[in-house]
N, C-alpha and C positions, 0 to 999 in steps of 0.2 A: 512437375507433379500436379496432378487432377486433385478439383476444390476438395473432392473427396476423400482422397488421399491422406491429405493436406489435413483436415478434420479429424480423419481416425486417428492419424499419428497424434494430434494434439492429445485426440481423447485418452489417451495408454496414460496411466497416473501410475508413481513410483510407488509399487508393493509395498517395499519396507515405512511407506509412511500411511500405508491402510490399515484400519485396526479393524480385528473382528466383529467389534460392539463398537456402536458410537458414540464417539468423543462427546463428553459436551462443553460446551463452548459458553463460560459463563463470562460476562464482559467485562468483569473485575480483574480478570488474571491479568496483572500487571506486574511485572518482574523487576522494576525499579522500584525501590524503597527510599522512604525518605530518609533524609540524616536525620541522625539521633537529637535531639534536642537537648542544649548540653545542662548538667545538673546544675541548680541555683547552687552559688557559693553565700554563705553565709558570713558576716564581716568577723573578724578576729584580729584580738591582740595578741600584741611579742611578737617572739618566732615563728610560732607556728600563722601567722596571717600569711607568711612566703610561702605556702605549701606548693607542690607543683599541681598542673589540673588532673583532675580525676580523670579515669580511662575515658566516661563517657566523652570528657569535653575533648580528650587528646582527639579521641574518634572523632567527631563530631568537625574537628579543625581539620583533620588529614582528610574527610570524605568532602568537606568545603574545598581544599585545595584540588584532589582531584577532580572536582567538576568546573573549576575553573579551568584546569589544564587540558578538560575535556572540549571543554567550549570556546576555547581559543586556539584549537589544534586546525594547523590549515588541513585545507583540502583540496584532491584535485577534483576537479569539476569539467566534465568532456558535454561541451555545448553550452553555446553560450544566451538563448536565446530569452524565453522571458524568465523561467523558473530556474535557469541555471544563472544568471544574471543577478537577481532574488536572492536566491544561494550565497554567492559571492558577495553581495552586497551584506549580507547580515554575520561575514565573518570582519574577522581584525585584519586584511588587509593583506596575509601572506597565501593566498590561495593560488594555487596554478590554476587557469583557465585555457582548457585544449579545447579550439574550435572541431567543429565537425568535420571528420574527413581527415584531421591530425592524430599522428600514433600518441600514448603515454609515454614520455620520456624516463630511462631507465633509471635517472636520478631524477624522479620527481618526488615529492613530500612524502611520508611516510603518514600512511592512516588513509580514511577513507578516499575512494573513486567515485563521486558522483556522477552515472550516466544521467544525461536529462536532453535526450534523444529521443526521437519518436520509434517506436518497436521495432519496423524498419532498417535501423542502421543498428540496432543491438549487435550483431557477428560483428561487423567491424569493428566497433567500438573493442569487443572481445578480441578479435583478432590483431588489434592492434594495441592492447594493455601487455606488457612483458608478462609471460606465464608467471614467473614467484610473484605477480601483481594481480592477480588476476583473483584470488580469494578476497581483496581488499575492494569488489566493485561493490558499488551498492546501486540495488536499480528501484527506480521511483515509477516504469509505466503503467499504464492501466493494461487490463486484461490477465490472463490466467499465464502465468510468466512460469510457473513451477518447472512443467514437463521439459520444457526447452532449458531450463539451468539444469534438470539433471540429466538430460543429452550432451551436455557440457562439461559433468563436473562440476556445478554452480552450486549445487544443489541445498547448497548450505550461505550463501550466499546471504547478505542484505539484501533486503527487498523494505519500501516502504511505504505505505499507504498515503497518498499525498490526497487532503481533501482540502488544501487552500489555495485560492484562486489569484494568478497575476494577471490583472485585465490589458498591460500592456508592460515594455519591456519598459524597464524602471520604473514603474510603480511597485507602491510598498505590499503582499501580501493579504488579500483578506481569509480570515481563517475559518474553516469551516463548520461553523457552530452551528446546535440549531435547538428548536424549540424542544426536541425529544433529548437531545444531547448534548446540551449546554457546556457540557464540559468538552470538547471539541472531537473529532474524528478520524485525525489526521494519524497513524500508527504504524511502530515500527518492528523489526526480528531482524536478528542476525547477529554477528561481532560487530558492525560499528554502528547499531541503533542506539545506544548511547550517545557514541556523539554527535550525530544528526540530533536526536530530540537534544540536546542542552543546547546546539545551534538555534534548532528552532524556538525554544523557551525564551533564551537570548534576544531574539525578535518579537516577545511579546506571542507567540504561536502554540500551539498546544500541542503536542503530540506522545501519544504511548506507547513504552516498551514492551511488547509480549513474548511471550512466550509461543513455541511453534502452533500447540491445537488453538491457540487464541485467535493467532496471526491467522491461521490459514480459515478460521470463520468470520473476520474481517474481512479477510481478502475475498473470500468467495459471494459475502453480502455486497461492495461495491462493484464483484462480478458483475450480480443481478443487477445492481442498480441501473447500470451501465446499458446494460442488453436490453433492460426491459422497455425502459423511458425510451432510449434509442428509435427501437422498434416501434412502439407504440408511433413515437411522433411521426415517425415514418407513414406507416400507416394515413396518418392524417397531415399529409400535403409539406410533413416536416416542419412542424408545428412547434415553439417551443417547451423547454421541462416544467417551465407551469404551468400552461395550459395543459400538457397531457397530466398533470397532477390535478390540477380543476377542471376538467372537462371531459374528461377520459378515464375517469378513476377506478372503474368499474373492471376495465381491460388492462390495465397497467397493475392492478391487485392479481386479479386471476395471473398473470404471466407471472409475477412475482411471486405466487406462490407454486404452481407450476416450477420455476425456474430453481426455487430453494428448497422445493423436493427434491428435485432431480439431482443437484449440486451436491445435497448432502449425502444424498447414498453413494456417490460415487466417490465422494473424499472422504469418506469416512466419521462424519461428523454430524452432531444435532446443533441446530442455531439454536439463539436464545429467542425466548418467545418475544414480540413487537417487531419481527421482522419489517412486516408492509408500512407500520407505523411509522419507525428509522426512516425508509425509504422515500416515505411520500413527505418525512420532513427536511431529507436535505433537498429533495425537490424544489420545496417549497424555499430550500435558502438561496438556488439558484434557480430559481426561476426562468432568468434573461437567456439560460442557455439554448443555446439548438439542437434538433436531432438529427442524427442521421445515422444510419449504417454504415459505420467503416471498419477500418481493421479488424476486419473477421474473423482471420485465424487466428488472432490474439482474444478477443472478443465472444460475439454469436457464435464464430466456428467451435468450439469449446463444448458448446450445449449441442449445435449439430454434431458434433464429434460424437457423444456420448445417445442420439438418434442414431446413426448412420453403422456403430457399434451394435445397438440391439435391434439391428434392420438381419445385420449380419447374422445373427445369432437366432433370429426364429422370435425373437422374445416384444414386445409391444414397445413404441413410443413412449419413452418418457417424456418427453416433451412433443407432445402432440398438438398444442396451439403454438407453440413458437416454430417449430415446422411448417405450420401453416402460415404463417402470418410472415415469414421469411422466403418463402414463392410467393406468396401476393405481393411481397413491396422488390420481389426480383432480386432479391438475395443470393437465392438458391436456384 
């Protein structure tokens, strides 16, 4: 299939999840709630000191138990590299670990699938989970995952925003805080983001439950993040993400906003307003990292999808400097 090809198809986004008006996307919507805090008991004499606990505390005790059993439920985990490794390391001990290039076994654990595979071997990994297993994947890669899980059937799938970093295999996790969002970045959707976040909690790690219009203006903001810093550093001799955050700020804004225009009209949604803000502070929390333009059709291809759609169409560039700046660094 031609690059092109290859783009438009990414660019087709699933109807049933386009709304007429757009979503908005306020960055509270979090879908976990805390346990109830159980009511003070008062001391008393005689009989009545035995009373049994009040609904709140019984509550309160049964939501305590299920989050332990959430956070000690193994998992299988296909790849064993540094963040599948990570993974495994911060459960209790009963996880299956399927190397890459290994099927899921038909009597493996019951509960989540962690892929933590590069985009790349995604179909296998798919192809080799048993179909009644195959609603239990949960995928952690970066790029615009949606259209291909509902090419699939996935569509409803765990998906989870991973923004903490393993700098090598067995090291411990850093999470990814930052000066705009201190309370961390890292977020989940689907049936088993539940128990991924009390995994990660478990490790001292942040991470949040959303809901679908939440999740997919997350997802689409580490879109941008991703494409733009990429791109930018590209541009300049592939430079890294803090340099083109201190040095470059000027072009990495413009594309970022460019890039979460364009994103939103075609998902159907309005970001919260500090877009560039968010972006140039997780920048700023990774710094050390590199740039470069890859995985495209998971990636840039996405945004050129959504060009190469209104080329078709008669209708103008929406993204008219990442077109350009994607033939200058030979992208496209």
């Amino acid at each position: 299939m031609s690059q092109a090809a290859a783009t438009l198809r990414l660019a087709r986004l699933p109807t049933a999840r386009n709304t007429a008006a757009a979503l908005r996307c306020p960055s509270a919507r979090v879908v976990v709630a805390a346990a109830p805090a159980p009511q003070r008991q008062h001391s008393l004499s005689g009989p009545t000191a035995q009373r049994k606990p009040t609904h709140s505390a019984a509550a309160a005790a049964a939501a305590a138990g299920a989050a332990q059993a959430t956070m000690t439920q193994p998992f299988v985990i296909v790849g064993g590299g540094r963040v599948g490794q990570a993974l495994a390391d911060m459960g209790a001990g009963a996880d299956l670990v399927v190397r890459r290039g290994e099927a899921v076994p038909a009597d493996a654990p019951a509960g989540p699938i962690v892929v933590c595979t590069r985009n790349d071997d995604l179909q296998a990994v798919v192809d080799g989970t048993p179909p009644e297993r195959r609603k239990d994947l949960v995928f952690i890669q970066n790029g615009m995952l949606q259209p291909w899980l509902d090419e699939r059937g996935l569509g409803d799938a765990t998906q989870v925003l991973v923004y903490f970093a393993v700098a090598k295999k067995g090291d411990a996790p850093t999470d990814g805080k930052t000066d705009v969002n201190p309370e961390g970045l890292t977020a989940a959707y689907g049936p088993h983001a539940a128990a991924v976040a009390a995994r990660l909690h478990a490790a001292g790690l942040s991470c949040k439950v959303l809901d679908r219009p939440a999740f997919t203006c997350s997802m689409l903001e580490k879109l941008i993040w991703i494409c733009a810093f990429m791109l930018v550093g590209a541009r300049h001799s592939g430079c890294t993400v803090g340099e083109v955050e201190a040095q470059h700020t000027a072009e990495v804004s413009e594309l970022i906003g460019e890039l979460a225009a364009a994103g939103s009209q075609a998902l159907g949604v309005q970001l919260d307003p500090g877009v560039e803000a968010r972006l140039l502070a997780y920048a700023r929390s990774v710094s050390h990292f590199p740039t470069a333009v890859k995985e495209f059709q998971w990636r840039n291809g996405w945004f050129h999808g959504l060009s190469a759609a209104a080329a078709v169409a008669g209708r103008p560039d929406p993204c008219p400097t990442h077109t350009g700046w994607l033939r200058e660094v030979g992208a496209i």
